[in-house]
C-alpha positions, 0 to 999 in steps of 0.5 A, spaced: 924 480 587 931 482 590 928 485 596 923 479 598 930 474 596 934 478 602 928 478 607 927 470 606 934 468 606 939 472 607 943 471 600 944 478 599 949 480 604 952 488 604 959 483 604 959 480 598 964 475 601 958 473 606 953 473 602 951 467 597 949 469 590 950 463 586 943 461 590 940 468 587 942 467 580 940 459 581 932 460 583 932 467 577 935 460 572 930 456 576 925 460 574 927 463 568 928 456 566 921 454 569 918 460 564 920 458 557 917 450 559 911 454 560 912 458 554 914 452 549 907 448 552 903 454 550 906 455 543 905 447 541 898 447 545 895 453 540 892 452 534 890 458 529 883 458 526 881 456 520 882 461 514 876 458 510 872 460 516 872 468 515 871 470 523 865 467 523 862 474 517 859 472 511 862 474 504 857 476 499 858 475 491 857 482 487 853 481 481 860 480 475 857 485 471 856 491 475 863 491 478 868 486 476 873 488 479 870 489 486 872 485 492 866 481 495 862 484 499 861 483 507 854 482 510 854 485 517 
């Protein structure tokens, strides 16, 4: 980013005096700026799935008199 910002503008001058780093460090908060929006839109459209749901797999009951301490089995 560093090169591609020297080559289209001129910020980065070899002279620091010369140079314009406060508009570098403006377009990197821009963008850095521009990201977390991004990211807080993402995290408020996401929704998890339903827990009830089981990822779509079917739990089979174990008969209790066999083995009642058994997790249910899950049918593939």
């Amino acid at each position: 980013m560093v090169t591609a910002v020297e080559r289209a503008t001129g910020w980065l001058a070899q002279d620091i005096n010369k140079g314009r780093v406060d508009l570098f460090y403006l377009v990197v908060g821009a963008m850095s700026a521009a990201n977390l929006a991004y990211f807080v839109v993402c995290a408020l459209w996401y929704r998890s799935k339903n827990i009830a749901d089981h990822g779509g797999v079917e739990l089979l009951q174990t008969s209790s008199k066999h083995n009642a301490d058994a997790p249910p089995a899950m049918a593939v």
